[in-house]
PDB file of the backbone (N, CA, C, O) and the ligand in Angstrom, with CONECT records:
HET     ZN  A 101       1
ATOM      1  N   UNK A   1      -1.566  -4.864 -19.172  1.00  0.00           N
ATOM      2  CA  UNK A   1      -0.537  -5.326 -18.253  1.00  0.00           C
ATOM      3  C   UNK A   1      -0.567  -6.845 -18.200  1.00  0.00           C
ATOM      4  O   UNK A   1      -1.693  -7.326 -18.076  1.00  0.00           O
ATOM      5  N   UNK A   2       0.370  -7.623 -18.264  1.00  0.00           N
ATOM      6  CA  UNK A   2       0.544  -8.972 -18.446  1.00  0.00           C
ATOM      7  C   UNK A   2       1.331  -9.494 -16.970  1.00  0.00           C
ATOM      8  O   UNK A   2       1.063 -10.635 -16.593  1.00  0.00           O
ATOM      9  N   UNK A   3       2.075  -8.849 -16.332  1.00  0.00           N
ATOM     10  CA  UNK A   3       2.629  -8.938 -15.163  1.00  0.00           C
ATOM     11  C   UNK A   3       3.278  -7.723 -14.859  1.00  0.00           C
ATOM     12  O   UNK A   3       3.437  -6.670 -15.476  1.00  0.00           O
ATOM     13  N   UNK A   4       3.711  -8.266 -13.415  1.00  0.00           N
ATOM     14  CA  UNK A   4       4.722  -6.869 -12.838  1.00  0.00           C
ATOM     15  C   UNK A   4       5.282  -7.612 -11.455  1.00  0.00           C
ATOM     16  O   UNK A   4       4.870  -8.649 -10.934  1.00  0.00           O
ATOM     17  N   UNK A   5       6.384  -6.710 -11.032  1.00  0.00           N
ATOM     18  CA  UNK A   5       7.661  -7.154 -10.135  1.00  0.00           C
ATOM     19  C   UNK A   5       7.493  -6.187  -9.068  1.00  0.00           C
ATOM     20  O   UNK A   5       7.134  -5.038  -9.326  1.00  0.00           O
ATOM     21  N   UNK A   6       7.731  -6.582  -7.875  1.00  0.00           N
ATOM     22  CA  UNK A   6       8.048  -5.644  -6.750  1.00  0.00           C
ATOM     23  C   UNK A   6       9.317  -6.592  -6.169  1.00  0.00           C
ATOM     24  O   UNK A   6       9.468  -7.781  -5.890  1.00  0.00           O
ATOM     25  N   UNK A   7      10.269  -5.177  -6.149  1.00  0.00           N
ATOM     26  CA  UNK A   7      11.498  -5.270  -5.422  1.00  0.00           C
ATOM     27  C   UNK A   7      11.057  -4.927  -4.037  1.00  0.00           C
ATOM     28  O   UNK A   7      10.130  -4.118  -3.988  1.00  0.00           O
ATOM     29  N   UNK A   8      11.526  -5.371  -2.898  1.00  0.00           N
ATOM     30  CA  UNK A   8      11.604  -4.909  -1.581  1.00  0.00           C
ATOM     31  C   UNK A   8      13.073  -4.870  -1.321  1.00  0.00           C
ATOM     32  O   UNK A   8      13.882  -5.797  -1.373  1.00  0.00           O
ATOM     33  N   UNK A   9      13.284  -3.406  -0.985  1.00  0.00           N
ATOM     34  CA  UNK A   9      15.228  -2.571  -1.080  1.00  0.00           C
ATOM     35  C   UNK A   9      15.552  -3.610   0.579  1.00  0.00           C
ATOM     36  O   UNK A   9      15.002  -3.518   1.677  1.00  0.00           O
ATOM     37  N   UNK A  10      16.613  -4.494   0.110  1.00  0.00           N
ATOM     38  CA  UNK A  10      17.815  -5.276   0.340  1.00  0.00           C
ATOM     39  C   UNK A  10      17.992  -3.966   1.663  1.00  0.00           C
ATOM     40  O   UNK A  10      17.562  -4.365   2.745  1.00  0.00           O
ATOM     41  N   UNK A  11      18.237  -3.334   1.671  1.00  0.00           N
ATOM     42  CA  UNK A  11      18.810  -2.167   2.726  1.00  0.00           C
ATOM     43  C   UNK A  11      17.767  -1.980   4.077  1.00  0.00           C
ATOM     44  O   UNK A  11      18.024  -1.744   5.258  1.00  0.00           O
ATOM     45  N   UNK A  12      16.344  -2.219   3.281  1.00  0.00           N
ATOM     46  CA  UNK A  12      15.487  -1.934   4.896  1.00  0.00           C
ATOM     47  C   UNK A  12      15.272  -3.386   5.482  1.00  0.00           C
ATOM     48  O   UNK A  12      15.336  -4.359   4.730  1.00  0.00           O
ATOM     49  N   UNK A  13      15.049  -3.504   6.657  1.00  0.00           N
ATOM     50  CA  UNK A  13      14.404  -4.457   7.233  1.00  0.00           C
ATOM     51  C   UNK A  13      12.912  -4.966   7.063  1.00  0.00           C
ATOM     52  O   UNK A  13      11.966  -4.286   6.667  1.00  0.00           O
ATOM     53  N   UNK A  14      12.896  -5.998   7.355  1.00  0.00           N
ATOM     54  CA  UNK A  14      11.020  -6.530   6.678  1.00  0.00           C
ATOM     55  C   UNK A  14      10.733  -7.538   7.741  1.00  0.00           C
ATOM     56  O   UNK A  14      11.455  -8.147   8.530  1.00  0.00           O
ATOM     57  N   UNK A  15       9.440  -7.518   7.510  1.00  0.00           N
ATOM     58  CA  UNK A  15       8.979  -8.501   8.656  1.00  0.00           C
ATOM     59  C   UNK A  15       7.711  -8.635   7.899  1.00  0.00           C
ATOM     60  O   UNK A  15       7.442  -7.974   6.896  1.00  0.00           O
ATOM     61  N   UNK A  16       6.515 -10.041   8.748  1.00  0.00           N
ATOM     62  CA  UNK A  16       5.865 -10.260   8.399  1.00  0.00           C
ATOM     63  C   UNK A  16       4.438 -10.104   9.694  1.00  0.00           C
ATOM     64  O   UNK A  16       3.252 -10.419   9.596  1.00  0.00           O
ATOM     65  N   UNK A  17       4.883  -9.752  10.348  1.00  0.00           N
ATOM     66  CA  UNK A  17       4.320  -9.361  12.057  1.00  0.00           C
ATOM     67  C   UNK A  17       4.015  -8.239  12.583  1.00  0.00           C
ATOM     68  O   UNK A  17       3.528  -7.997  13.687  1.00  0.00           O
ATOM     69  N   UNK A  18       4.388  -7.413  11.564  1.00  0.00           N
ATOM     70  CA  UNK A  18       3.750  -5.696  11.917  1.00  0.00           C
ATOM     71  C   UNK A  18       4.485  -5.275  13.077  1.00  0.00           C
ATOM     72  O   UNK A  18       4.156  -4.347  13.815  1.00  0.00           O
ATOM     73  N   UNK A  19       5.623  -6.097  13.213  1.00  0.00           N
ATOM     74  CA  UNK A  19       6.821  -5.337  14.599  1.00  0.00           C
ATOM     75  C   UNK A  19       7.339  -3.985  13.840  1.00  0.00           C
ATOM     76  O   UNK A  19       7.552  -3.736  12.653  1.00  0.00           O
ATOM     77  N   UNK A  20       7.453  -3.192  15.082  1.00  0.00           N
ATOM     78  CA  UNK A  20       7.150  -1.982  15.133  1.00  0.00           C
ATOM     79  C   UNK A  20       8.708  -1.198  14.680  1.00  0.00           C
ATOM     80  O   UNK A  20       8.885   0.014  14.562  1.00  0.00           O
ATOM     81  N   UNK A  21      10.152  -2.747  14.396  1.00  0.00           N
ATOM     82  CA  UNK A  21      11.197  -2.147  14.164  1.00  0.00           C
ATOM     83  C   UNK A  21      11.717  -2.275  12.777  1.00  0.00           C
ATOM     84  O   UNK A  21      12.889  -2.091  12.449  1.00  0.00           O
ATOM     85  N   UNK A  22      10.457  -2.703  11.773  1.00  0.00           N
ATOM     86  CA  UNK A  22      10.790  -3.672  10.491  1.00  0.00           C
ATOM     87  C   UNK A  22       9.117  -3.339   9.773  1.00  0.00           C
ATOM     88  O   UNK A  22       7.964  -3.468  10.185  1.00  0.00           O
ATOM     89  N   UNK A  23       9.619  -2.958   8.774  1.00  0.00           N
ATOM     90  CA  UNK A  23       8.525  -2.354   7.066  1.00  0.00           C
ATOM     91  C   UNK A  23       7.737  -3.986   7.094  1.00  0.00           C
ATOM     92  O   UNK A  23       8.306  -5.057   7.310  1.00  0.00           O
ATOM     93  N   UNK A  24       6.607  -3.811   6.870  1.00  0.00           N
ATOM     94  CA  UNK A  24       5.541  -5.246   6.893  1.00  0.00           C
ATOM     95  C   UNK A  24       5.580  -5.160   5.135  1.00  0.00           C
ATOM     96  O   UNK A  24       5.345  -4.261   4.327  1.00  0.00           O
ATOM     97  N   UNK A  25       5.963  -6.451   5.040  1.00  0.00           N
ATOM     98  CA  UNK A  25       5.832  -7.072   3.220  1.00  0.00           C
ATOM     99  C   UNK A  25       4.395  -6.557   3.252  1.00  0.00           C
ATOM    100  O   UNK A  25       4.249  -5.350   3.062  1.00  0.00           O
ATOM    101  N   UNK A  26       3.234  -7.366   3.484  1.00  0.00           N
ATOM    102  CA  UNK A  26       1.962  -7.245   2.990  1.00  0.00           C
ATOM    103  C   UNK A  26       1.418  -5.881   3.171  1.00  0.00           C
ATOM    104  O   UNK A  26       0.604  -5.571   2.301  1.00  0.00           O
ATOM    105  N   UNK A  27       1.646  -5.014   4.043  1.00  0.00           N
ATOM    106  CA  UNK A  27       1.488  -3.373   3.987  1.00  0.00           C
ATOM    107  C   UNK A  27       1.838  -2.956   2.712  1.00  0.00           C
ATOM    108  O   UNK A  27       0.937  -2.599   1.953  1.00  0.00           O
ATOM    109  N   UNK A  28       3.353  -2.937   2.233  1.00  0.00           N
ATOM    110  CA  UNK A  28       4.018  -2.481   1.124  1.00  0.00           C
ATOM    111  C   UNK A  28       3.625  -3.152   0.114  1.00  0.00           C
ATOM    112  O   UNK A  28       3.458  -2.457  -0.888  1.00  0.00           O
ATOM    113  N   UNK A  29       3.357  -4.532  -0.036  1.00  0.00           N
ATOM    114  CA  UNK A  29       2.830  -5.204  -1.520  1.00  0.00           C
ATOM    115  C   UNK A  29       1.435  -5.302  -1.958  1.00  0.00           C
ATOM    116  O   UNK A  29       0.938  -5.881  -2.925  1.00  0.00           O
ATOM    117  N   UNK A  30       0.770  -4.390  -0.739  1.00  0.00           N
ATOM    118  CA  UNK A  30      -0.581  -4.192  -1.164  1.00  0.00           C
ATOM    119  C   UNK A  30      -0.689  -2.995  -1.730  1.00  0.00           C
ATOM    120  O   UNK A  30      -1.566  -2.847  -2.581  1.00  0.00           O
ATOM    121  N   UNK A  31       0.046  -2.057  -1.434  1.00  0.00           N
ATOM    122  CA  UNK A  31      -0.049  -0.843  -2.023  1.00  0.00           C
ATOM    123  C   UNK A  31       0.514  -0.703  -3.381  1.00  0.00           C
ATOM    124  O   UNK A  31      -0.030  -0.025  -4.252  1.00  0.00           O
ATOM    125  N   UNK A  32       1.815  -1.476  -3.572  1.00  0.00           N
ATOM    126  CA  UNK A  32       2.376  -1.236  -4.795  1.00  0.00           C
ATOM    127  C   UNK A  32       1.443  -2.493  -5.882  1.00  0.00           C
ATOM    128  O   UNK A  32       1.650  -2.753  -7.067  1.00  0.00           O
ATOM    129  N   UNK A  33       0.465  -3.045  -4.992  1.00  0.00           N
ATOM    130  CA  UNK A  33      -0.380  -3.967  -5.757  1.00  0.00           C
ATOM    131  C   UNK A  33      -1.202  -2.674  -6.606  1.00  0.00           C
ATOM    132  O   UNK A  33      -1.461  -2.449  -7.789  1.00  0.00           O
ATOM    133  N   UNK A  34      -1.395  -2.129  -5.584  1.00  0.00           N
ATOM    134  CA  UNK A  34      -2.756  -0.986  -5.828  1.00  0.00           C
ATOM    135  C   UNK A  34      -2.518  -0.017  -6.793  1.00  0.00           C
ATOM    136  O   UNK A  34      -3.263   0.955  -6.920  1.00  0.00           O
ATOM    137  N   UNK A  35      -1.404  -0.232  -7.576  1.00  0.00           N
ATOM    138  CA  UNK A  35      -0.537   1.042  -8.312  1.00  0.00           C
ATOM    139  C   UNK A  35      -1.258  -0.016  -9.934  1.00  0.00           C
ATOM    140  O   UNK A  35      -1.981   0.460 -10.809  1.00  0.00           O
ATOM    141  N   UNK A  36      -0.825  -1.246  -9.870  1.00  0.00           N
ATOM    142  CA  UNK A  36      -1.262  -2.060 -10.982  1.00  0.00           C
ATOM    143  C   UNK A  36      -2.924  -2.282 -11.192  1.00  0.00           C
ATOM    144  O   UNK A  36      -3.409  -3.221 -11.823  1.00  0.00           O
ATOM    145  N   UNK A  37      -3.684  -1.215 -10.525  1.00  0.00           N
ATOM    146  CA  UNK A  37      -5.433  -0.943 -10.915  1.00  0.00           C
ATOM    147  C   UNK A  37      -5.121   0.216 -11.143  1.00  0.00           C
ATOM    148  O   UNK A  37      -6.183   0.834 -11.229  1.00  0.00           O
ATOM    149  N   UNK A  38      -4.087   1.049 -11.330  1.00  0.00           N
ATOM    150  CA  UNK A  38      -3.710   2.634 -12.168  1.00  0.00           C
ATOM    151  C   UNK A  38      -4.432   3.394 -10.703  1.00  0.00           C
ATOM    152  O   UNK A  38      -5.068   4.416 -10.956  1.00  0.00           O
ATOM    153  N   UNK A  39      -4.391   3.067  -9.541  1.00  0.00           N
ATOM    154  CA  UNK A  39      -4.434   3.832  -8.466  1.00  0.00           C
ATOM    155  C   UNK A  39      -3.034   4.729  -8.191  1.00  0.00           C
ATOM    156  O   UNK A  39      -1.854   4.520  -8.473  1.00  0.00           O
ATOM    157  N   UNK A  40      -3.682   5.746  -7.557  1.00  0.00           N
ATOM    158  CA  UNK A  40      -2.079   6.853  -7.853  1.00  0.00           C
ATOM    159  C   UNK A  40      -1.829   7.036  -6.326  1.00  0.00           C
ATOM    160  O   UNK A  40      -2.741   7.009  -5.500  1.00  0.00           O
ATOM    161  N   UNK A  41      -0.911   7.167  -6.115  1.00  0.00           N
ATOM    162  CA  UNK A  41      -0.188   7.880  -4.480  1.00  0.00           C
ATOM    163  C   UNK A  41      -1.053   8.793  -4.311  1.00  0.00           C
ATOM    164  O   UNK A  41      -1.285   9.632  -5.181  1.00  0.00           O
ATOM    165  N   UNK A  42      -1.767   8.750  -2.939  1.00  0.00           N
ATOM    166  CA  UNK A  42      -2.258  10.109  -2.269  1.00  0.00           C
ATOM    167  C   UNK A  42      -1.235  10.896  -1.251  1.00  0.00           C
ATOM    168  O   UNK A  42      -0.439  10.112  -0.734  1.00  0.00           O
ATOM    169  N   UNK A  43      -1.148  11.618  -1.035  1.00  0.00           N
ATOM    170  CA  UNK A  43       0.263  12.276  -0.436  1.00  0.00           C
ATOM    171  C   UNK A  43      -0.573  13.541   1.085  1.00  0.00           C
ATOM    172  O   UNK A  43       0.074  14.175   1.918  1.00  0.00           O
ATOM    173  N   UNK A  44      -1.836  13.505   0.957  1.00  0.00           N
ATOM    174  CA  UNK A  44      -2.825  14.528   2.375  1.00  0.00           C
ATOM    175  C   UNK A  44      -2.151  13.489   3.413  1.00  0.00           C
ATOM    176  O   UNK A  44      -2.204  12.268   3.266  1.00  0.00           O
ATOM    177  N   UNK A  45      -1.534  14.125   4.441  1.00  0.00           N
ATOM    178  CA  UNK A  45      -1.608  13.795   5.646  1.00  0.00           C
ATOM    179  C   UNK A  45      -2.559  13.055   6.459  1.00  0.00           C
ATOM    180  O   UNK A  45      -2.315  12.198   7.308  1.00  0.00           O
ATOM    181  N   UNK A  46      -4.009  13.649   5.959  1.00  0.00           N
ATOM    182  CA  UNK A  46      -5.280  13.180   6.585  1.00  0.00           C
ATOM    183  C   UNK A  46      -5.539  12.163   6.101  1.00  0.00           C
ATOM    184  O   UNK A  46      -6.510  11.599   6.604  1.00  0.00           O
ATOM    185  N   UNK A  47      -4.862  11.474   4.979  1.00  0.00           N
ATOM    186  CA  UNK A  47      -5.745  10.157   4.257  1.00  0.00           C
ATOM    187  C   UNK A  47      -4.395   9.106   4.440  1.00  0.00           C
ATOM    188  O   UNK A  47      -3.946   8.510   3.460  1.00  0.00           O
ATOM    189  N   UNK A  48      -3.823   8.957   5.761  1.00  0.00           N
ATOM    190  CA  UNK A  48      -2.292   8.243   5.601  1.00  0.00           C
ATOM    191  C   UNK A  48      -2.747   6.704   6.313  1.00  0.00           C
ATOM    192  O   UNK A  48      -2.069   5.690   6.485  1.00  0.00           O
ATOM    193  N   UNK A  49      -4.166   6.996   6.634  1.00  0.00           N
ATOM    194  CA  UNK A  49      -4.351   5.562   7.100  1.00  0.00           C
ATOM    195  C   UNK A  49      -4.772   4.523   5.287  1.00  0.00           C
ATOM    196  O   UNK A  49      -4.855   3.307   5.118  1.00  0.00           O
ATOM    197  N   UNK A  50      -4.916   5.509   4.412  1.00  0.00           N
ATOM    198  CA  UNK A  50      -5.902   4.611   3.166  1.00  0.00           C
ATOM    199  C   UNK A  50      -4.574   3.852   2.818  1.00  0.00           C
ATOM    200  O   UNK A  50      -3.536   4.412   3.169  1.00  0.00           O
ATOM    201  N   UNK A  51      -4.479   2.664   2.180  1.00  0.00           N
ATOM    202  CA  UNK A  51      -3.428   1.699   1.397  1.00  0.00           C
ATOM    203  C   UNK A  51      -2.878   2.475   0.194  1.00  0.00           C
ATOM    204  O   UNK A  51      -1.799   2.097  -0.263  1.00  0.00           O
ATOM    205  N   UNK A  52      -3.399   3.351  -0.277  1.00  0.00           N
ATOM    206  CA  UNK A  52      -2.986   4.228  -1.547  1.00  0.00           C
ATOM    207  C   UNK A  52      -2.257   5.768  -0.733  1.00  0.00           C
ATOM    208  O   UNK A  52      -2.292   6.873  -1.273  1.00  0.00           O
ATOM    209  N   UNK A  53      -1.712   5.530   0.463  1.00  0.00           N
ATOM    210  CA  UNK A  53      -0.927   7.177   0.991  1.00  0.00           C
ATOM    211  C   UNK A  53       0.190   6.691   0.346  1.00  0.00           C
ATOM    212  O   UNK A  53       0.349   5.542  -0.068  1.00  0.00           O
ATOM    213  N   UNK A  54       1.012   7.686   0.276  1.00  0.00           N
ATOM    214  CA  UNK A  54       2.606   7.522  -1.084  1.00  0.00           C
ATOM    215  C   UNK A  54       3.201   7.091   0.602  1.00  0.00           C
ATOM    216  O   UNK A  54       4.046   6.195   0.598  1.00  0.00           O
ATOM    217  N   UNK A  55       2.912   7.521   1.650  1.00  0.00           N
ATOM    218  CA  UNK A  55       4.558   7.025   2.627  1.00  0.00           C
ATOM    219  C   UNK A  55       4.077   6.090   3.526  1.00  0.00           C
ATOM    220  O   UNK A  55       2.850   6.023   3.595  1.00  0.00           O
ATOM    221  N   UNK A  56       4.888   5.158   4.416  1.00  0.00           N
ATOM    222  CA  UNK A  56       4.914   4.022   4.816  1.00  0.00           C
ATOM    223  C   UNK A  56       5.640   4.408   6.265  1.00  0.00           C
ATOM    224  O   UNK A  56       6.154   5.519   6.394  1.00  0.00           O
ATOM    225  N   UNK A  57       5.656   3.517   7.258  1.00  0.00           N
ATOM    226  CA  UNK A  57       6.363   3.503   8.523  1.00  0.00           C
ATOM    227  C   UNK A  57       6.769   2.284   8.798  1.00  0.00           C
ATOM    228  O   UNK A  57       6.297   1.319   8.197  1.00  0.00           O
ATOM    229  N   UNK A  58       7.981   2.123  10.027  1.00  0.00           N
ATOM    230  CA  UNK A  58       7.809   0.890  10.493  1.00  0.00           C
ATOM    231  C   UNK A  58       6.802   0.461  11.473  1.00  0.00           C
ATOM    232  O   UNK A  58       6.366   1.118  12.418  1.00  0.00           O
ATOM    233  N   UNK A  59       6.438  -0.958  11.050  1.00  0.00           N
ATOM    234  CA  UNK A  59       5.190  -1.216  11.748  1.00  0.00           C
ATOM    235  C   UNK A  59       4.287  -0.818  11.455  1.00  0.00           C
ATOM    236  O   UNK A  59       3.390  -0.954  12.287  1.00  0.00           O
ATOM    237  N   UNK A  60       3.923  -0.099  10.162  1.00  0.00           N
ATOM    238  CA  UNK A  60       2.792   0.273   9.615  1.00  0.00           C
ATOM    239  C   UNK A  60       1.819  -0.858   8.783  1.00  0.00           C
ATOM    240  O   UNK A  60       1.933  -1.351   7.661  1.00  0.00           O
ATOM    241  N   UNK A  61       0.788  -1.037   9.887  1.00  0.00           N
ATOM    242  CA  UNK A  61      -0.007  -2.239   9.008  1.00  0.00           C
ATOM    243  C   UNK A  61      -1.452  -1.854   8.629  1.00  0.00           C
ATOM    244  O   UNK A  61      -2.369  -2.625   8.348  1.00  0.00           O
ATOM    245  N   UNK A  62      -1.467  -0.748   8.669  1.00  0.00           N
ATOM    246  CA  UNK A  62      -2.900   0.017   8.273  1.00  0.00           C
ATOM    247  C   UNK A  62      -2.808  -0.098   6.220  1.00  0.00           C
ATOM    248  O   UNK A  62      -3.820   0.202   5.585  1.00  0.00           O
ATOM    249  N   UNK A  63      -2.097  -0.344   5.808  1.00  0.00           N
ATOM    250  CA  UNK A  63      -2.110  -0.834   4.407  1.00  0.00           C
ATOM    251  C   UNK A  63      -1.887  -2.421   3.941  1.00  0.00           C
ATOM    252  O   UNK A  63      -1.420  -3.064   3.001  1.00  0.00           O
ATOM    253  N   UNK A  64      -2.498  -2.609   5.157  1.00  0.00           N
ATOM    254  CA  UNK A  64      -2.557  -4.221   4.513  1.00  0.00           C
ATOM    255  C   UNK A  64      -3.629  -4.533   3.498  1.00  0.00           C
ATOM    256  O   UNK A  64      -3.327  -5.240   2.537  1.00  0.00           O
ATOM    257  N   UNK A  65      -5.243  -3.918   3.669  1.00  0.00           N
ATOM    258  CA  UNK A  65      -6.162  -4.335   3.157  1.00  0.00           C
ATOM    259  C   UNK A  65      -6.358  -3.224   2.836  1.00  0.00           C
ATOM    260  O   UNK A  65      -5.597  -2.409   3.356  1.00  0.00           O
ATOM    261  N   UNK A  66      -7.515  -2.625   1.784  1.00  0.00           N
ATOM    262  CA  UNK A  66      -8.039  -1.338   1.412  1.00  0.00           C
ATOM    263  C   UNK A  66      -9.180  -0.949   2.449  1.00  0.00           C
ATOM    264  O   UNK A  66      -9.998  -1.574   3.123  1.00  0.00           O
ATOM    265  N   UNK A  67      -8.966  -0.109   2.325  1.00  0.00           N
ATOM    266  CA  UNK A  67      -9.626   1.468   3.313  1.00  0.00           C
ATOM    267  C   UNK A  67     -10.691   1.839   2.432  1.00  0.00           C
ATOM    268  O   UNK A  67     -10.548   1.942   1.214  1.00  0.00           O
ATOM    269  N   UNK A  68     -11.954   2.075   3.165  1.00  0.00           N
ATOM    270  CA  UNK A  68     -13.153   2.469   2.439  1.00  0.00           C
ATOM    271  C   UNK A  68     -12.802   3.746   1.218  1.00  0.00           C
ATOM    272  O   UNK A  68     -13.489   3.801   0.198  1.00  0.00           O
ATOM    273  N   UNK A  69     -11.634   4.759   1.474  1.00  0.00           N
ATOM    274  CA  UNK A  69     -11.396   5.434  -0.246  1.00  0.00           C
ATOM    275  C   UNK A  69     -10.736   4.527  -0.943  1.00  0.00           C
ATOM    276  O   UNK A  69     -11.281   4.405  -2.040  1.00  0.00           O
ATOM    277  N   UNK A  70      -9.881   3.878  -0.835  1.00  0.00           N
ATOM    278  CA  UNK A  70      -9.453   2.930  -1.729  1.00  0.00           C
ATOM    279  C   UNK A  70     -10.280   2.148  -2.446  1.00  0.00           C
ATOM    280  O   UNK A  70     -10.134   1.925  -3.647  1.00  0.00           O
ATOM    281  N   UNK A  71     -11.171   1.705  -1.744  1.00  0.00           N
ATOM    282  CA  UNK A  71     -12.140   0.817  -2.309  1.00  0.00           C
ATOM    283  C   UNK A  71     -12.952   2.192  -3.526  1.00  0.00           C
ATOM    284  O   UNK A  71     -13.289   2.069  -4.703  1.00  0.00           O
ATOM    285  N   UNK A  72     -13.003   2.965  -2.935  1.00  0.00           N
ATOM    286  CA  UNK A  72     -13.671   4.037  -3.775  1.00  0.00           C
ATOM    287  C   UNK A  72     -13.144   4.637  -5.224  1.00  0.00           C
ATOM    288  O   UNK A  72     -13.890   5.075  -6.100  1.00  0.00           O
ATOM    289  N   UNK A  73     -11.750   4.567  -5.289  1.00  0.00           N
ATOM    290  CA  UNK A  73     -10.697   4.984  -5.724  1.00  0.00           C
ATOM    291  C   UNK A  73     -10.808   3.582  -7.296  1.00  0.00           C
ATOM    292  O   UNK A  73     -10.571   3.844  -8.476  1.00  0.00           O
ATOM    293  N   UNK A  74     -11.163   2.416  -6.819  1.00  0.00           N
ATOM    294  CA  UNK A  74     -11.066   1.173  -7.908  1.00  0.00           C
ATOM    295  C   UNK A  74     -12.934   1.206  -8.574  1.00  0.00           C
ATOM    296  O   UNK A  74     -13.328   1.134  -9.738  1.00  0.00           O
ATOM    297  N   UNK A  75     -13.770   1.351  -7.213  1.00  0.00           N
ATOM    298  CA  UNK A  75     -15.534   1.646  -8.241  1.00  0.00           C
ATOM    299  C   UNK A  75     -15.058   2.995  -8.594  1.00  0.00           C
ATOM    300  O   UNK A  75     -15.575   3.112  -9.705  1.00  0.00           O
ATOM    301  N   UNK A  76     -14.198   4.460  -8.313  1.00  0.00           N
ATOM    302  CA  UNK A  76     -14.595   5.160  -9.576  1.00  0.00           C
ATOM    303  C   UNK A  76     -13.851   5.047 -11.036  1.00  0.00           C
ATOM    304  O   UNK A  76     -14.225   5.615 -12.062  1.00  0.00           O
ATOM    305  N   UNK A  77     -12.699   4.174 -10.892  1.00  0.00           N
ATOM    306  CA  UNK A  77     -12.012   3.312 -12.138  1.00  0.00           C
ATOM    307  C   UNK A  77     -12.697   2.341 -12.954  1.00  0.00           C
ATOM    308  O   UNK A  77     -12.730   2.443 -14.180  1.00  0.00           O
ATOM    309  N   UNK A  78     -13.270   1.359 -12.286  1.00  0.00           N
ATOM    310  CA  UNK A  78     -13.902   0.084 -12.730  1.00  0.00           C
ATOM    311  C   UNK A  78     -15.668   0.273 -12.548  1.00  0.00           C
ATOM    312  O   UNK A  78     -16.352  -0.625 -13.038  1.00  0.00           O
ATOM    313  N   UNK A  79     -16.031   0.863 -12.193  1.00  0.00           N
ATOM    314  CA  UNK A  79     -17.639   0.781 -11.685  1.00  0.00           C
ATOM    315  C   UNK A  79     -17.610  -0.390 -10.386  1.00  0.00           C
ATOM    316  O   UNK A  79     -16.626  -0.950  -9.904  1.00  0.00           O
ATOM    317  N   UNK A  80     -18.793  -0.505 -10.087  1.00  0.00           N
ATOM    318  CA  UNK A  80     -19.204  -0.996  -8.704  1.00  0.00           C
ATOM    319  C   UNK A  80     -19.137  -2.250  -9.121  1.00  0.00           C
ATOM    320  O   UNK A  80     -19.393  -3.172  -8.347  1.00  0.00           O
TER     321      UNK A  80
HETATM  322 ZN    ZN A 101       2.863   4.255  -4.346  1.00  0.00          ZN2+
END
């Protein structure tokens, strides 16, 4: 991989403040960061706080930084 692009859809609202009426950039561009270490969407209900869950909310800022499986998810890709 030499680079890569993230669109953020023109149609939703964005913010940078984790307000609760507008999608947080750094929530969403950490995750679709997390796609470019070949990390895959987790989709369990129970794991929707990790940065790698496939769905998002407004005001969702629990994917800003990685979550102890995430972190787990790149040492069992890369080693420790
Ligand atoms: Zn994803």
């Amino acid at each position: 991989m030499v680079e890569f692009d993230i669109f953020l859809d023109k149609d939703e609202l964005w913010a940078t403040d984790g307000t609760s009426t507008a999608f947080d950039v750094q929530n969403v561009a950490t995750h679709e960061a997390g796609h470019t270490l070949v990390l895959q969407d987790i989709r369990s209900p129970k794991d929707c706080g990790l940065t790698m869950h496939a769905y998002t909310w407004k005001g969702d800022i629990l994917k800003r930084d990685l979550a102890p499986g995430d972190i787990l998810g790149v040492q069992a890709i890369y080693g420790e």
